[in-house]
C-alpha positions as CSV (number, residue, x, y, z in Angstrom):
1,X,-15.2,19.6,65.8
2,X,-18.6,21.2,65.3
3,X,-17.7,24.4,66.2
4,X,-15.0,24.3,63.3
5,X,-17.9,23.1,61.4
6,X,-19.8,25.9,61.7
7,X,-16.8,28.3,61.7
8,X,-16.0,27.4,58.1
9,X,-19.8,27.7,57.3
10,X,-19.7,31.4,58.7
11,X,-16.9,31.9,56.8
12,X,-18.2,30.6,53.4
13,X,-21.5,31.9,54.0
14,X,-19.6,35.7,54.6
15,X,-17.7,35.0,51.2
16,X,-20.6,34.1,49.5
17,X,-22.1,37.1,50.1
18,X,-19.5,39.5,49.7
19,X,-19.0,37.4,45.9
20,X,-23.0,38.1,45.9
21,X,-22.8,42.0,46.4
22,X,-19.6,42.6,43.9
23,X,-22.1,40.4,41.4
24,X,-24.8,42.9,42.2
25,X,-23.1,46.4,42.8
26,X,-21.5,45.5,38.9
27,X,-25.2,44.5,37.1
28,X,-26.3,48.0,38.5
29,X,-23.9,50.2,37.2
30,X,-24.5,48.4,34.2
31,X,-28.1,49.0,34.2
32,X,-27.4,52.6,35.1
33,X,-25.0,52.7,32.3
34,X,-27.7,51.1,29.5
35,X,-30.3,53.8,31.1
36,X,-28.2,56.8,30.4
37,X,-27.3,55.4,27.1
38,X,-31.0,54.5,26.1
39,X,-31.7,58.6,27.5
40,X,-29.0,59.9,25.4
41,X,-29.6,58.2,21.9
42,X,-33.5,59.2,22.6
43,X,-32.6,63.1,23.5
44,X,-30.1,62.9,20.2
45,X,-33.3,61.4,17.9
46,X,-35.2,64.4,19.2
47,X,-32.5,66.9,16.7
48,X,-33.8,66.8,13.4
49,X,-30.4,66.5,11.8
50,X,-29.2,63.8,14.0
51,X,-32.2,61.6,13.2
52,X,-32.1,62.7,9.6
53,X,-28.3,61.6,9.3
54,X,-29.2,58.6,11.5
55,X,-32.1,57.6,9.0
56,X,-30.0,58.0,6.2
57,X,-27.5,55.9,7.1
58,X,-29.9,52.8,7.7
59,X,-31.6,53.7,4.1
60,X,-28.4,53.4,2.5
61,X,-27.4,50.6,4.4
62,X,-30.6,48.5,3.3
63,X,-29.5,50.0,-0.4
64,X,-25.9,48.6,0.0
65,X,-28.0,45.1,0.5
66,X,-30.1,44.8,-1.8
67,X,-27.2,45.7,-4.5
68,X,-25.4,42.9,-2.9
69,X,-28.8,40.9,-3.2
70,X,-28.9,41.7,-7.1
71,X,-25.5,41.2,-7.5
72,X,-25.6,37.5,-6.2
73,X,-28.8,36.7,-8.2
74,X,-27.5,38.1,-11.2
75,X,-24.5,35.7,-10.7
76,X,-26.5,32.6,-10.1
77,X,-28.2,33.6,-13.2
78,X,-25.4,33.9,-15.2
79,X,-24.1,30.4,-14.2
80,X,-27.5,29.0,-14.5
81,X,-27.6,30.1,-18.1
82,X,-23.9,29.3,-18.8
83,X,-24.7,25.6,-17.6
84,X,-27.9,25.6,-20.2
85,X,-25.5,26.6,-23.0
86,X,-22.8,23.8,-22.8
């Protein structure tokens, strides 16, 4: 009876950290991954033209926004005054 006992403990235990390495073995590779990604996007921002291009994309991004932020006031505006007027 005990020695069944502890069988199954051995066994679980042994399970447990086989389950515990797979877990492991996969969050490294992944932090290798994220560490040759973070290299490569900082050796592309060292070419001018790729951080140039990269730049210009966020600037006309934030543009993009703000139009949409003008457009949206401009329509609250309208409908505020439209209100006033009837």
């Amino acid at each position: 009876m005990m020695a069944n006992f502890l069988k199954n403990a051995f066994e679980d235990m042994k399970e447990s950290a086989k389950a515990q390495h797979e877990v492991d073995k996969a969050n490294l590779e992944a932090v290798k991954a994220e560490a040759k990604a973070r290299w490569e996007e900082a050796k592309a921002q060292s070419n001018p033209k790729i951080r140039k291009a990269a730049d210009q994309a966020k600037w006309d991004e934030a543009i993009a926004q703000a139009k949409e932020r003008i457009a949206q006031a401009q329509e609250r505006i309208d409908a505020a005054k439209k209100g006033k007027e009837d």
